[in-house]
C-alpha positions as CSV (number, residue, x, y, z in Angstrom):
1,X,8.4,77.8,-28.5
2,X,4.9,79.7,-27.7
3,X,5.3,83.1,-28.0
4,X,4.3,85.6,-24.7
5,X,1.1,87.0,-26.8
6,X,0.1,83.6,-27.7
7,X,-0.4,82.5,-24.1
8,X,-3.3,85.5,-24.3
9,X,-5.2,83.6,-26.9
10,X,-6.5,80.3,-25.9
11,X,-8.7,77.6,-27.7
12,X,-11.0,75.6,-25.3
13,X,-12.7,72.8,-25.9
14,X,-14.0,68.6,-24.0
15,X,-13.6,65.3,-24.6
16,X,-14.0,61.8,-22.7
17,X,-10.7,60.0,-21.7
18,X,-12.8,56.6,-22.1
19,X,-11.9,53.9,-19.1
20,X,-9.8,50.6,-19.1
21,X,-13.2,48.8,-18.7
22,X,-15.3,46.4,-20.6
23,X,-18.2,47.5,-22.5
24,X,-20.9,47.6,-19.7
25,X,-23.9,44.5,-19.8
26,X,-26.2,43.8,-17.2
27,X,-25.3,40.3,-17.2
28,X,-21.4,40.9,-17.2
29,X,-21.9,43.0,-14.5
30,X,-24.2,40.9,-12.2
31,X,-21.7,37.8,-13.1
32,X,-18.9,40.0,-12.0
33,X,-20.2,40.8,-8.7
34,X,-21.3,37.4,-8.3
35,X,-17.3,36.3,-8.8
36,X,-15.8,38.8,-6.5
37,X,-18.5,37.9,-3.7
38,X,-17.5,34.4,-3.8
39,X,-13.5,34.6,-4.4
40,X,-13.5,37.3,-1.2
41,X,-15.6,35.0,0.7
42,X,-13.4,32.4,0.1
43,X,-10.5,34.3,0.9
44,X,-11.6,35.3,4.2
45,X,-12.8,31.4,5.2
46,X,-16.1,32.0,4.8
47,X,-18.4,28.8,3.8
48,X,-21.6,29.8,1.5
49,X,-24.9,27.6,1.4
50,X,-24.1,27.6,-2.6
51,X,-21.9,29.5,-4.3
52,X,-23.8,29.3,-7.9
53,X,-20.9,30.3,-9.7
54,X,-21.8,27.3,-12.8
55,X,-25.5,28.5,-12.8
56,X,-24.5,31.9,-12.8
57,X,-21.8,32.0,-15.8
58,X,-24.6,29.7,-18.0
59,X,-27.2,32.3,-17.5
60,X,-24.8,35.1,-18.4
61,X,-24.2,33.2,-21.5
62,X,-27.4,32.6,-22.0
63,X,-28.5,36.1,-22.0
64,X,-25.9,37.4,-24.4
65,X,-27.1,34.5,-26.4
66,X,-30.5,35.9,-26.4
67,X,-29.6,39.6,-26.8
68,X,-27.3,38.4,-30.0
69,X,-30.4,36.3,-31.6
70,X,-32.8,39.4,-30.6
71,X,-35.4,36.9,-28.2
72,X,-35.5,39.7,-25.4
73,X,-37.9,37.7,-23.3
74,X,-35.6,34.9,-22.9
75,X,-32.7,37.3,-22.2
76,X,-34.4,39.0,-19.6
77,X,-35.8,35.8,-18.0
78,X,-31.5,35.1,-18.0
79,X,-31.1,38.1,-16.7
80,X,-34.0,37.7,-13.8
81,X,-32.1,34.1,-13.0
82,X,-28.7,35.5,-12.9
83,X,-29.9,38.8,-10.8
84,X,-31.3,35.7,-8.3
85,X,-27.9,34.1,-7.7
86,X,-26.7,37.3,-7.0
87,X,-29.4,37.9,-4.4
88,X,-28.9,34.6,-2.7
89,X,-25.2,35.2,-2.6
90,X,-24.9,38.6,-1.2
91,X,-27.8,38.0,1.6
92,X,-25.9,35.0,2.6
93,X,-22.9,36.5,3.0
94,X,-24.3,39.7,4.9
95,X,-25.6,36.7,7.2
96,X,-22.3,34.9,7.7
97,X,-20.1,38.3,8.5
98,X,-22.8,39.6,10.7
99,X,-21.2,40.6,14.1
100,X,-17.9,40.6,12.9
101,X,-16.8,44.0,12.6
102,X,-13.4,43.0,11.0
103,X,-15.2,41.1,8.1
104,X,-17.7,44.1,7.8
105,X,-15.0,46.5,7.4
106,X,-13.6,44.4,4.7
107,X,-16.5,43.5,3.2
108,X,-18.2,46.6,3.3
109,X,-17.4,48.1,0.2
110,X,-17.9,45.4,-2.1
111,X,-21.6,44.8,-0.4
112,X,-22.4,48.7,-1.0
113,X,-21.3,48.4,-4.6
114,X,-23.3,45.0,-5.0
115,X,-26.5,46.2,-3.4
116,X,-26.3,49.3,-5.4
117,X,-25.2,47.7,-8.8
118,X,-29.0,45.2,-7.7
119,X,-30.8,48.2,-6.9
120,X,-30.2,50.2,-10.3
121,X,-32.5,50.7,-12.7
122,X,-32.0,51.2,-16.5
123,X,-33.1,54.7,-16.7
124,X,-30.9,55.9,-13.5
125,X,-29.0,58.3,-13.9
126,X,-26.4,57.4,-11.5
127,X,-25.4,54.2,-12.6
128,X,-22.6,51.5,-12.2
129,X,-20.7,50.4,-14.9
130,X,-17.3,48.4,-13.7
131,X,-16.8,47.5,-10.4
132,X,-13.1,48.0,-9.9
133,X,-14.0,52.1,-11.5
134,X,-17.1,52.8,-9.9
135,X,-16.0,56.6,-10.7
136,X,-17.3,55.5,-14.4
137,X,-19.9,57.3,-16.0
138,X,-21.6,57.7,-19.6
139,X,-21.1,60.3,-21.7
140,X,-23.4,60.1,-25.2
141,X,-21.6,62.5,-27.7
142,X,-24.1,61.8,-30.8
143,X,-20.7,59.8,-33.3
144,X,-21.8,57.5,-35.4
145,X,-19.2,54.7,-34.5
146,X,-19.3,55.6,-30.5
147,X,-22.4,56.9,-29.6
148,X,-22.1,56.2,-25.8
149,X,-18.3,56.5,-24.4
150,X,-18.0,55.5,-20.7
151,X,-15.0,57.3,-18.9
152,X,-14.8,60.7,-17.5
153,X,-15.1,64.3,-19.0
154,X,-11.8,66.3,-19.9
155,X,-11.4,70.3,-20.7
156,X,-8.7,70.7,-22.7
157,X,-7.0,74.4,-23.4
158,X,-4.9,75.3,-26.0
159,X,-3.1,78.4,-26.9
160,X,-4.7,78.8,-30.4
161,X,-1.6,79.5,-32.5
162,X,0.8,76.9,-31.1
163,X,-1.4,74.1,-30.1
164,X,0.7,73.8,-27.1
165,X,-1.7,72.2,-24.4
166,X,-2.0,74.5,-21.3
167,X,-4.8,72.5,-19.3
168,X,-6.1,69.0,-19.4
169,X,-8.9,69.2,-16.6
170,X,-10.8,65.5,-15.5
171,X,-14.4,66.3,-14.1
172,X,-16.2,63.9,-12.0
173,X,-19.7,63.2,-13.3
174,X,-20.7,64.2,-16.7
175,X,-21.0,68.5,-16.0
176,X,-22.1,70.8,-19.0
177,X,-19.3,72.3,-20.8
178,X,-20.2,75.1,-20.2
179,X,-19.8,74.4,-16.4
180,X,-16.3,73.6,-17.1
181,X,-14.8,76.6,-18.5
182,X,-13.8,78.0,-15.3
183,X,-12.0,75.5,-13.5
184,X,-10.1,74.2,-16.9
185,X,-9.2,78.0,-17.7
186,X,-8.3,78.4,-13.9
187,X,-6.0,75.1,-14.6
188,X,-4.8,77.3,-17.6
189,X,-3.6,80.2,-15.6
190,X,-2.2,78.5,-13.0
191,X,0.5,76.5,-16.0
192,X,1.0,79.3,-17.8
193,X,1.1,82.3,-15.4
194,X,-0.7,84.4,-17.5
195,X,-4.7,85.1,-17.7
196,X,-6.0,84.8,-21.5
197,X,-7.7,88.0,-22.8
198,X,-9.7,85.8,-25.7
199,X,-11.0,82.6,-25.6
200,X,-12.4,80.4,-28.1
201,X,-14.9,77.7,-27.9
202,X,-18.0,76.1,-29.2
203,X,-21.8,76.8,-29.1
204,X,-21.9,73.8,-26.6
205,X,-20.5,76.6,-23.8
206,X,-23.3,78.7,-24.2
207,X,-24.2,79.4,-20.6
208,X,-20.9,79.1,-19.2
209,X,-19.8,79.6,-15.8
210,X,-16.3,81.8,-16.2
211,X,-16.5,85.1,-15.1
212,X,-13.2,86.3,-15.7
213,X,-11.2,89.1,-17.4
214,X,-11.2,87.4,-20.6
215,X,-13.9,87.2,-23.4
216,X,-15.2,84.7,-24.3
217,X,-16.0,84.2,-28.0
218,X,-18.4,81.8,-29.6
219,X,-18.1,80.1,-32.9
220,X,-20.4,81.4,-35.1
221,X,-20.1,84.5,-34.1
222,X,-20.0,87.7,-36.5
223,X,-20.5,90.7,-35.4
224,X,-17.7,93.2,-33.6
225,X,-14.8,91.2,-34.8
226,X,-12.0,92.5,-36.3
227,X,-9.7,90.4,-38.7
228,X,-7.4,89.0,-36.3
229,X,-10.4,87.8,-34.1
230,X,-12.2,86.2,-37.3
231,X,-8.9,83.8,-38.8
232,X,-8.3,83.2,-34.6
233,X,-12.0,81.9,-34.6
234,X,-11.6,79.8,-37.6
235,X,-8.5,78.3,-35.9
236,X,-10.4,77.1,-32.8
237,X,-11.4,74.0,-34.6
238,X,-7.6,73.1,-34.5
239,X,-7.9,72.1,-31.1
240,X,-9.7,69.1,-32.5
241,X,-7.1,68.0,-33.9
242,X,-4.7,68.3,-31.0
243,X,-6.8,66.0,-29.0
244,X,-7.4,63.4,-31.5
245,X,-3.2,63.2,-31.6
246,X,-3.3,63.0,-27.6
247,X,-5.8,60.1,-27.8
248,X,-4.1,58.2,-30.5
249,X,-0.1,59.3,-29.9
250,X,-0.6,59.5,-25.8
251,X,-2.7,57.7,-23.3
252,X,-5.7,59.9,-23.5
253,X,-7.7,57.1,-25.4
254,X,-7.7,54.5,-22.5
255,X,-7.0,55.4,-19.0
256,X,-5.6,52.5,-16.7
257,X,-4.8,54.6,-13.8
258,X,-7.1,53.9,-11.0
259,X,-10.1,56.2,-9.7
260,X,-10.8,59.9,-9.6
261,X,-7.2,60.7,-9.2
262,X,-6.1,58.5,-12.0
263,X,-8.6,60.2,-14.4
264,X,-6.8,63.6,-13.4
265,X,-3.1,62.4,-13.8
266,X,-3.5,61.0,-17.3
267,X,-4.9,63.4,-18.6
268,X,-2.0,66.2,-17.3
269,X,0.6,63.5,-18.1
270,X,-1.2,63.1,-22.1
271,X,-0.7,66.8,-22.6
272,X,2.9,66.5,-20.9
273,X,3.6,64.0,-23.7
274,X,2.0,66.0,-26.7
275,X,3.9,69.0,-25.5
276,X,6.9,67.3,-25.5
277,X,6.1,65.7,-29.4
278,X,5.9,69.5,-30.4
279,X,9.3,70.4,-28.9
280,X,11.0,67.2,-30.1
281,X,9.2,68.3,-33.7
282,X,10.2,71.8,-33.9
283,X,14.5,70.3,-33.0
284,X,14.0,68.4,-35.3
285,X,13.3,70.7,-38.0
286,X,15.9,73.1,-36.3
287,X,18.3,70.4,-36.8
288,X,17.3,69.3,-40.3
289,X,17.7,73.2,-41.8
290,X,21.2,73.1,-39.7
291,X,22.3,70.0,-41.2
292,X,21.1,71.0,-44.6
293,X,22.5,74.6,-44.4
294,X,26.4,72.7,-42.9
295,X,25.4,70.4,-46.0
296,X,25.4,73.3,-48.9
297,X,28.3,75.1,-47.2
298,X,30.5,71.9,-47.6
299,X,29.0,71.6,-51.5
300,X,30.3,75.1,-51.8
301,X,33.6,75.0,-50.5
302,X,34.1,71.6,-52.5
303,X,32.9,73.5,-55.7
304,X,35.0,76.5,-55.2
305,X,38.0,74.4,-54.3
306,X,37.4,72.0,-57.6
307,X,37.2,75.7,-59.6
308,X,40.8,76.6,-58.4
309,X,42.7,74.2,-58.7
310,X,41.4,73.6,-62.1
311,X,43.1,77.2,-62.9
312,X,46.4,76.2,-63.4
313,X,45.6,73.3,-66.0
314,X,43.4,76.1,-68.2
315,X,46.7,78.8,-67.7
């Protein structure tokens, strides 16, 4: 389908494959660690001083009460209560498991992300977001609908005729995009076989890291460009378009697969699927113009036949 020259000419450009999570409170959060502390301790036989499950879920409540109404001091007085159960829980169960190296091993990595999720502040930079996807992380791309998406970071390359997907990269952590150009063109490469001799991006890869053979071309660029380079420049923004169809027509919108290794495998297996939408396409206009071509040969040959043996009658 993609010609041998168009793997040469590639459009590159990020997104965020957001998370199966829920959108990220403080309260939510502290009640969520709250429950798991509690249901694990019960599962392992191990009896709390208080468990403060009721108190905890009406101060949750209560402080998306006060967030909705806008009374910030009484939501952060919630929050202070809430943040308190927590406390009391997860020092009394570091008590009670103490010594006991089997319970430690189990227990050990729900305690590092509770005493990290207590000891975040809300201008970290390293924050936590979901406990069951502590690979999460926040990525503010300026939309008016979505200003903060919370997920991980994709590079996405294109051939920039086609539209056929040649690399869908996941990054840990939120990197520059221009830090990204190398290993998602590298990921490029390695599908396609071939190195690209142009590439296309935006002016959020200014500063990028790839070093290669190819060049790298800016938009807005204008000077030493032929004519073939400016219409393949004005197509870059078609890449745009390819990922909004992998995010709404594959799985690239909401990612269920589980940690750093899910993040990379739905991504590949999104650009699988709109590759294999652009095959199924292109048959099926292949087999349309067939059918319609069998279609007017059939019309033809009924015409002709209708013409002679309608010679006779006229003789």
């Amino acid at each position: 389908m993609a010609k041998p020259g168009s793997l040469e000419r590639v459009s590159v450009d990020t997104t965020v494959q957001p998370k199966a999570i829920a959108y990220p409170t403080d309260s939510r959060l502290y009640w969520k660690a709250l429950e798991s502390l509690v249901r694990q301790a019960k599962r392992h036989g191990i009896t709390l001083r208080q468990s403060h499950t009721r108190l905890a879920k009406a101060a949750m409540v209560r402080a998306g009460r006060h967030a909705h109404a806008r009374q910030f001091r009484r939501m952060r007085r919630a929050l202070k209560q809430l943040r308190t159960y927590l406390g009391r829980v997860f020092r009394d169960v570091g008590r009670k498991i103490a010594g006991n190296t089997a319970l430690e091993s189990k227990f050990a990595r729900l305690l590092g992300l509770v005493e990290r999720l207590m000891a975040q502040k809300p201008k970290d930079k390293d924050k936590l977001y979901a406990l069951h996807a502590p690979e999460v992380v926040c990525i503010a791309k300026g939309k008016a609908r979505t200003p903060y998406e919370f997920g991980a970071k994709v590079g996405i390359a294109v051939t920039n005729r086609e539209g056929l997907v040649l690399a869908a990269k996941a990054f840990t952590g939120n990197p520059y995009d221009g830090h990204t150009l190398a290993a998602t063109l590298d990921q490029a490469t390695s599908v396609s076989g071939v190195e690209p001799e142009r590439i296309y991006v935006d002016k959020g890869y200014r500063g990028h890291n790839y070093t290669g053979a190819g060049e790298v071309m800016i938009a807005g660029r204008r000077r030493g460009l032929t004519v073939t380079m400016r219409r393949e420049l004005r197509r870059r923004s078609a890449i745009e378009a390819t990922i909004g169809h992998m995010k709404t027509d594959g799985r690239l919108d909401r990612n269920f697969l589980l940690g750093h290794a899910g993040d990379a495998i739905n991504a590949l297996l999104a650009a699988a699927g709109h590759n294999l939408r652009l095959v199924l396409t292109a048959l099926a206009l292949w087999l349309a113009f067939i059918l319609a071509a069998i279609a007017n040969a059939i019309a033809n040959a009924n015409t002709s036949a209708r013409l002679l043996s309608a010679e006779p009658s006229m003789t």
